[in-house]
N, C-alpha and C positions, 0 to 999 in steps of 0.2 A: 429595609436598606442594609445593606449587605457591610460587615462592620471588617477596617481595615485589618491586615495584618499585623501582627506584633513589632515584625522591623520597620515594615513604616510607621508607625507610630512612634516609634524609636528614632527614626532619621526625622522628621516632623519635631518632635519633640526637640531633638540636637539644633534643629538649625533655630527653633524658638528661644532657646537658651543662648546661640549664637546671635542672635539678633539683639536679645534681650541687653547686653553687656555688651558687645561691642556699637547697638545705638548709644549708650550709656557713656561708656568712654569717647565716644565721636563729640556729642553735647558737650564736655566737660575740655576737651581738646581744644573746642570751636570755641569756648567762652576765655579759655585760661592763654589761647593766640590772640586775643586782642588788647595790645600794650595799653592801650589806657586804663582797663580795671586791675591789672597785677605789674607793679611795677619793684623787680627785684631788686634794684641797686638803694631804693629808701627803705625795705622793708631791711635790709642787708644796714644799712645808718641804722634805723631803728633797735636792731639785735645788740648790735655794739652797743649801745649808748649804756655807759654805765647806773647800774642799778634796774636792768631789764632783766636778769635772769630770774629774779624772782616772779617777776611778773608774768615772762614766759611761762612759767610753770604753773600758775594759776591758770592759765588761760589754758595752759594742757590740763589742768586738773579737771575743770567744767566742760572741756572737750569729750574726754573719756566719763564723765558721771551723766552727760544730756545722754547720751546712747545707754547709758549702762541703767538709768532709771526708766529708759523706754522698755528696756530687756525687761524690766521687774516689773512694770505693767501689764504689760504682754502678758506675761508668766503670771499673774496671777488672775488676769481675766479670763487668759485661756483654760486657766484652773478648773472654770467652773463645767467645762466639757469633759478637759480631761488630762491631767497635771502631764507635766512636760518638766524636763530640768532648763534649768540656768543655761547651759548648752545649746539646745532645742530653740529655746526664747530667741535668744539672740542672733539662731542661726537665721528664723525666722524673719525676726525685725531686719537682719542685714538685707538679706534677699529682697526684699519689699520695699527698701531704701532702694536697694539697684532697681527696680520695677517701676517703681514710681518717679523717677528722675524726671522722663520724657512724658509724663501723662497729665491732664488738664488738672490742675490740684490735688496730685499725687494721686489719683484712682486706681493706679497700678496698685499699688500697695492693699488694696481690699484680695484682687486677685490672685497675689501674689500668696499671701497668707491662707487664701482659700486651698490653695491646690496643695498645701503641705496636710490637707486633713481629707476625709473622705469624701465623696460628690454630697453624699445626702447629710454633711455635718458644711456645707459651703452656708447654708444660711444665715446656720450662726455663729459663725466665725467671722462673715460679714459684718454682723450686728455687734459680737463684742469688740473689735474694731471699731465699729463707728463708735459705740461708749469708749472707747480707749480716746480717738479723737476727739470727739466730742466734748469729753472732759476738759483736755487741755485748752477748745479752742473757746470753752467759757469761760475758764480765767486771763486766756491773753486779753479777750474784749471786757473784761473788768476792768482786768488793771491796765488795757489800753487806754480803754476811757478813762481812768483817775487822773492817768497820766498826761493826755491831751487836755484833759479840764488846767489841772495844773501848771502844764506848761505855756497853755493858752495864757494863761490869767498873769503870768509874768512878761512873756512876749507876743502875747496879740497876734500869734502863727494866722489864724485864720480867722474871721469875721466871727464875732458872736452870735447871729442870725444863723450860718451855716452849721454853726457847734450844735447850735437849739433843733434846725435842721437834723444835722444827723442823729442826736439822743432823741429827736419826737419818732424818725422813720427807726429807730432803734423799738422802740414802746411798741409802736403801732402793729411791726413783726411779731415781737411777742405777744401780742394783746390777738392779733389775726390767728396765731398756734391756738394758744389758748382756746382759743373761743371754736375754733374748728377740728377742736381734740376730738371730736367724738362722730366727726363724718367720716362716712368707711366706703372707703372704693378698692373696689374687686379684694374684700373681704380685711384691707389693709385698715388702719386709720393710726393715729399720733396717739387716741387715747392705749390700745393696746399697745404701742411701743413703749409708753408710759409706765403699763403693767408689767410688761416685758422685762424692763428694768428694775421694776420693785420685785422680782423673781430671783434674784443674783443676791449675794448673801451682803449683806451689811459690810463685813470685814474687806468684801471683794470694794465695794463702793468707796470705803476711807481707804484703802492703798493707793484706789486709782486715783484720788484726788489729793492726796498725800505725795503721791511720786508727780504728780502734774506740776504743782505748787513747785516742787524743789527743781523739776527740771525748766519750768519758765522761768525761776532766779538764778539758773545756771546761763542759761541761753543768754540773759540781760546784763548781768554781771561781766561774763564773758566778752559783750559787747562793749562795755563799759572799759573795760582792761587795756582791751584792743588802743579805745583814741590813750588809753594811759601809756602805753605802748609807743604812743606815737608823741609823747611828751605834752597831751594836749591839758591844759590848763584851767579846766572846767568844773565847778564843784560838783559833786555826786549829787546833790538835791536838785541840780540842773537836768543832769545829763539820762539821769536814771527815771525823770518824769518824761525825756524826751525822748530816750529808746524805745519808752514800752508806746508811747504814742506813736511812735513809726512803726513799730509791729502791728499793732492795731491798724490803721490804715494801709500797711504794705500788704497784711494778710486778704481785707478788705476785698482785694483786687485781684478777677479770676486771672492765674498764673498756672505757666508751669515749674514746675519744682526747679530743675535746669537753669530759671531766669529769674527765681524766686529773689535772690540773692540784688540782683542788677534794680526789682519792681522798688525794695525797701531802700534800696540804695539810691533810687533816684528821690524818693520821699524824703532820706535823709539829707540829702545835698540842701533841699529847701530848707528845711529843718534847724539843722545844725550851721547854716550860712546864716543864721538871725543872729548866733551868740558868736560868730567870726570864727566857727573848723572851716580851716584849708577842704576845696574840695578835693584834692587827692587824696586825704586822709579819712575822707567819708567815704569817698569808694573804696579804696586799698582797705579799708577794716570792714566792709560789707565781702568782699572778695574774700579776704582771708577768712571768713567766717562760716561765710557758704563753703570755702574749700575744707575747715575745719572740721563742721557739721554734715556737710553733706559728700563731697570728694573722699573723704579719707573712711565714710560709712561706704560708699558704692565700690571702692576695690576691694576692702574687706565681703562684702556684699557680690561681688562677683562670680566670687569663689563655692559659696552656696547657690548661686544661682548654676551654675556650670559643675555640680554635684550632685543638684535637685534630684530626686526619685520622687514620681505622682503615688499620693497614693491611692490605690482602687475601693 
């Protein structure tokens, strides 16, 4: 097959980059014109309301460290291929935020990260990614489930029958991995990913779960700020068993990243209408949150995408 020419692969490539960022800001357009999830003139009451500036700032401080301890994951997973600065990380993780915006549970973002390294190093750059993910998404479902147990047990969200339901089909997944670790189709299987893993250096293993840890108490906290933000009245041993149970369940649910925000938000409406949050303050802080985390990563993130060089 007859392999194309350099400028088109260059004009290919431009309009891919073009696509890429402006599907991305179309999404983000499309979600932030609909007045019911962002409504300026309360978030504007809110700002004012004396004794907010501190709070703001917390909430900007856990804004900038959830992205900044993703960069130091990255960078230290990517490490083990082949060290990259503080720079690079970050340039990386942004681009793969804008990637992943529009794709079924952020898949972009495997992509996205592959193509800043060689074709024949895409495999495992794939895989230290899904260990970057992966980490994190075993402590959300930890401390999701503490948190659903816990807040269950005070308000009765959901049937105890359905709670036992989901932690037995929880077991039963892990108990089915397990147990089929070791069947190998077309030369793949779970035990060698296993191995795969125990191959990466120890130090590389406690960072990643080190910076997971700190940024899923950024991400909750964050969340927490927000209804503080909004004057809401709730104690922390409430609110903080009933975010991480909305994460846990919002995550649950295949999304796209784009609506990721709108899936936990409509979780939390149920949620937090047990202990009496206004629902415009369970959307307007699911809103601002997704626009904090995710919004203000994709236009930084554009930029690198719309810079990108492949490399060969």
């Amino acid at each position: 097959m007859k392999a194309l020419p350099d400028k088109t692969k260059q004009f290919f490539v431009f309009i891919a980059k073009i696509l890429v960022v402006g599907g991305a800001f179309y999404f983000i357009y499309n979600r932030l014109s609909d007045g019911n999830q962002f409504n300026p003139e309360r978030l504007s009451d809110a700002i004012s309301r004396k004794g907010s500036t501190l709070i703001i700032a917390a909430i900007l401080f856990f804004t900038v460290m959830n992205r900044f301890l993703e960069v130091l994951k990255w960078q230290a997973l990517s490490g083990t291929l082949r060290p990259i600065s503080l720079g690079k990380s970050a340039a990386q993780v942004l681009a793969a935020v804008t990637a992943a915006i529009f794709t079924p549970n952020g898949l972009g973002e495997y992509a996205a990260k592959a193509f800043y390294y060689k074709k024949e190093e895409a495999g495992q750059v794939i895989f230290l990614n899904l260990i970057c993910n992966g980490v994190q998404m075993i402590i959300a479902v930890l401390a999701g489930i503490t948190g659903l147990v816990v807040f269950n047990v005070m308000y009765s969200v959901i049937p105890n029958s359905l709670l036992l339901l989901i932690l037995a089909g929880i077991a039963v997944v892990v108990g089915v991995v397990f147990a089929s670790r070791k069947i190998t189709i077309k030369g793949y299987s779970i035990q060698r990913l296993i191995e795969k893993i125990q191959e990466l250096p120890k130090s590389v293993h406690r960072k990643n779960m080190l910076y997971a840890v700190l940024r899923y108490s950024c991400i909750v906290l964050q969340h927490y700020l927000l209804f503080l933000l909004f004057d809401v009245d709730v104690p922390a041993y409430i609110m903080l068993p009933a975010i991480a149970g909305i994460y846990f369940l919002g995550s649950s649910l295949p999304n796209f990243t784009f609506i990721d925000f709108a899936v936990r938000g409509s979780v939390a409406v149920f949620f937090f209408g047990k202990i009496g949050v206004d629902e415009w303050i369970v959307v307007l802080a699911a809103t601002l949150q997704w626009m904090l985390n995710i919004v203000l990563p994709v236009i930084a993130g554009s930029y690198f995408v719309l810079t990108f060089k492949r490399k060969v």
